[in-house]
N, C-alpha and C positions, 0 to 999 in steps of 0.2 A: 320376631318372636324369641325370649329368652328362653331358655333352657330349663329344667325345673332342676331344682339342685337338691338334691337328694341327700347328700350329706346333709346336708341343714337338720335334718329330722332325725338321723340315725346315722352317725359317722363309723359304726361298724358292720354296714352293707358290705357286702363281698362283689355282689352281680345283680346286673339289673337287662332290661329287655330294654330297648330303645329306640328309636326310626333316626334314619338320616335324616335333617333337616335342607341341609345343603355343602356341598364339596368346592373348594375352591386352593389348587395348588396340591400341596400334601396336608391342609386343613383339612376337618370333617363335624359338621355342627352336629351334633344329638337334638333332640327333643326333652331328653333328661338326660342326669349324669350322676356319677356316685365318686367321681376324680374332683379333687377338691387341687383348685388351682394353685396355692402356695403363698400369693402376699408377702414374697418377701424370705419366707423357708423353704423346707423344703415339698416337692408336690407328690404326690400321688403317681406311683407309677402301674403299671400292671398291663392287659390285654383287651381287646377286642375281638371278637370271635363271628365272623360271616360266615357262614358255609363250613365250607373245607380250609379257610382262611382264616390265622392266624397274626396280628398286628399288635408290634408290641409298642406300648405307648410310655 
């Protein structure tokens, strides 16, 4: 299952709600996402917020 890519539609999203899709390592899939990969530039960086937890990406 890919991801739904949210930039696509609106590359000035701030925050979005998401589900884990699956964990593997220090990976973490979404189900959607608003971090736009890079191809080559530079990428998206910013946070992830669970809980009381804070992960900076």
């Amino acid at each position: 299952m890919a991801a739904i890519e949210l930039y696509l539609e609106d590359s000035y999203l701030k925050e979005c709600s998401a589900n884990i899709v699956s964990i593997q390592d220090r990976f973490v899939v979404f189900d959607q996402t608003i971090f736009y990969p890079g191809d080559g530039g530079p990428c998206d960086r910013g946070i992830i917020k669970q809980g009381d937890e804070t992960y900076n990406i």
